[in-house]
C-alpha positions in Angstrom: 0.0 0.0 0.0 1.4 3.3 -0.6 2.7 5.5 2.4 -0.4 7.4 3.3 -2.1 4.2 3.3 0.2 3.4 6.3 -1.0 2.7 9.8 0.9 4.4 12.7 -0.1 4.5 16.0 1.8 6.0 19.1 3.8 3.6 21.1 6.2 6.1 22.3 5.4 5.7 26.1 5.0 2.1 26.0 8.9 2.3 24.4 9.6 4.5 27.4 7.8 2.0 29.8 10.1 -1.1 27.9 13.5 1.1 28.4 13.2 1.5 32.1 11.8 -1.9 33.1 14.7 -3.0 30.7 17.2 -0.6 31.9 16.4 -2.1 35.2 17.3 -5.8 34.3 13.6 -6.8 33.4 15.2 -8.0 29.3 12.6 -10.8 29.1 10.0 -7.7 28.7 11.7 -7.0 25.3 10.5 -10.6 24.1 7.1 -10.3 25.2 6.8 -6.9 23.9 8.2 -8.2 20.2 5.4 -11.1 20.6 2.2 -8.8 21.4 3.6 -6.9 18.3 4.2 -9.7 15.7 0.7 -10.6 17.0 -1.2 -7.3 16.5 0.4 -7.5 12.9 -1.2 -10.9 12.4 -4.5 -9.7 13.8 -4.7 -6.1 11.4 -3.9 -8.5 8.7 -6.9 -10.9 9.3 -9.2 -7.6 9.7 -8.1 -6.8 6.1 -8.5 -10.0 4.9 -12.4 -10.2 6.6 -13.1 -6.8 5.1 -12.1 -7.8 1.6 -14.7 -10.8 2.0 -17.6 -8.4 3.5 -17.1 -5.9 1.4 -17.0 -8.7 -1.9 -14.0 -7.2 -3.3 -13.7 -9.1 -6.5 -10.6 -11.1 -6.1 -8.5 -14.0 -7.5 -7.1 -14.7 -3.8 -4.0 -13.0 -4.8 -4.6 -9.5 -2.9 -6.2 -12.0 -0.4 -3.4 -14.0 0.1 -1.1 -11.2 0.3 -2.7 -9.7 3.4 -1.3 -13.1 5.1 2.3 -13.0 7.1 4.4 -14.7 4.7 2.6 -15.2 1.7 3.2 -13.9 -1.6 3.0 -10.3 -1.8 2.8 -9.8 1.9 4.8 -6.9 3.3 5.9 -7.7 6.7 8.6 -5.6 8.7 9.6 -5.6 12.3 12.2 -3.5 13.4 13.7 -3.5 16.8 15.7 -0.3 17.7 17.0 -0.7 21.2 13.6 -0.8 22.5 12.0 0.7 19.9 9.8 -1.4 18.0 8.2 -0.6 14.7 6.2 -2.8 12.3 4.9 -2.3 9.1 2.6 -5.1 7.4 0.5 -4.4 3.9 1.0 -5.9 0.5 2.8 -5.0 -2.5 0.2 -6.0 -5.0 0.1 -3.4 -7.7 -3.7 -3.1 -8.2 -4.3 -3.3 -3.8 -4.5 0.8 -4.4 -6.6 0.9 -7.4 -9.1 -1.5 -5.5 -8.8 0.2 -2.6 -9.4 3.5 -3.8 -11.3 3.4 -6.8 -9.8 3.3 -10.6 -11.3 4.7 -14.0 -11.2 1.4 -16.1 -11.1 2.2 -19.8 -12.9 1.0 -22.6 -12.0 -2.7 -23.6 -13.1 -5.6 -25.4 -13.9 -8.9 -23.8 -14.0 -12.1 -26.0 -16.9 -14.8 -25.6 -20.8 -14.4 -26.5 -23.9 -14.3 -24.6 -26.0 -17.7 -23.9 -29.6 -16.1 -23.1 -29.0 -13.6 -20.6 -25.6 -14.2 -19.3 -21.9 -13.6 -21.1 -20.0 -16.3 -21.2 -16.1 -15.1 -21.3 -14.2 -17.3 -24.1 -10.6 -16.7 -24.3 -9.4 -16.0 -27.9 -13.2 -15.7 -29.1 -14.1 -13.4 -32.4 -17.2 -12.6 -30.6 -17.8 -10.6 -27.5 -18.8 -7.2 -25.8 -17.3 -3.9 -25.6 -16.9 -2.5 -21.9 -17.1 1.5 -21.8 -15.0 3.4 -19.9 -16.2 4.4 -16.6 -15.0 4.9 -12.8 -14.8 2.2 -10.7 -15.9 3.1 -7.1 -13.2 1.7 -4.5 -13.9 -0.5 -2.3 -12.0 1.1 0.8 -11.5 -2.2 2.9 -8.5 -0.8 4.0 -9.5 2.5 5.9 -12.4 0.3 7.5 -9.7 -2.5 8.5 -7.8 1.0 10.2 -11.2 2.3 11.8 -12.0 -1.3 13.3 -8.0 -2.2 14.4 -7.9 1.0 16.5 -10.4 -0.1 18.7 -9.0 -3.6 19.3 -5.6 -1.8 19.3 -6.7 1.1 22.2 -7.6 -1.8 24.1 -4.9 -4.5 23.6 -2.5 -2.0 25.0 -4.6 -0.8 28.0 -4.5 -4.5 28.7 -1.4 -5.5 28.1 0.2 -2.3 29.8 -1.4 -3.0 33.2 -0.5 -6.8 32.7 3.4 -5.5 32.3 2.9 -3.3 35.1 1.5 -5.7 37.4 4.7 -8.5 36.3 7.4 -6.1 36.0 7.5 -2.6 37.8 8.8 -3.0 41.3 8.9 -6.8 41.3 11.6 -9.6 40.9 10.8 -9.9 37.0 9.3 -13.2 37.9 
């Protein structure tokens, strides 16, 4: 997806919450941090993935796919700066935009014929229909993903902040 099609959320006090419980010999934070993350990037992409399917984006699985960690087309990075954590996750599927926002589809021929009142698409057929040009309304599965994922997100870090509190800040680290 293209940069302003990027997700960020604020995790700058939760950084400074890792560096002094780390500072202070509590590393195994770090890891659990890294896991809730990698996590939360698996979860945004399955809210993607459902809003393609409720919203019927016409699909041949590859822009599907591609919202899946690992999979063709995925985009998946994690980076860990000291305790700084970022992580990006989207596709690189060319037409993800286009679908996303909406596209003017020009005028083009599509080879078959019609059988009563449906076409039937033939590859290589002399027959077939015209298509006129015309804008194609986007489906915008992505900004709804966004809308839905900062809600979970607000309250996945609530949770998990007063978890880390509870397990780290002033105890042994146990």
């Amino acid at each position: 997806m293209a940069d302003d099609e990027i997700i960020t959320f604020d995790v700058s006090e939760l950084n400074n919450f890792i560096k002094k419980l780390c500072d202070e010999g509590q590393d195994s934070l770090q890891k659990e941090v890294e896991t809730w993350f990698d996590a939360l990037g698996i979860e945004f992409l399955r809210i993607i993935q459902d809003e393609i399917i409720r919203k019927e984006v016409v699909d041949t699985r590859l822009l599907l796919n591609s919202f899946q960690k690992g999979s063709e087309g995925n985009e998946w990075t994690m980076n860990v700066d000291g305790h700084e954590l970022t992580l990006e996750v989207g596709t690189n599927i060319k037409y993800a935009k286009s679908v996303n926002d909406g596209h003017k589809q020009k005028r083009r021929f599509v080879p078959g014929e019609w059988k009563n009142d449906k076409f039937v698409y033939i590859p290589n057929a002399k027959t077939g229909m015209m298509l006129t040009e015309k804008f194609v309304e986007g489906k915008h599965y992505f900004e709804s993903a966004c809308q839905i994922f900062e809600k979970i997100f607000d309250k996945s870090l609530e949770r998990k902040l007063e978890e880390w509190v509870a397990k780290y800040d002033g105890t042994n680290g146990s």
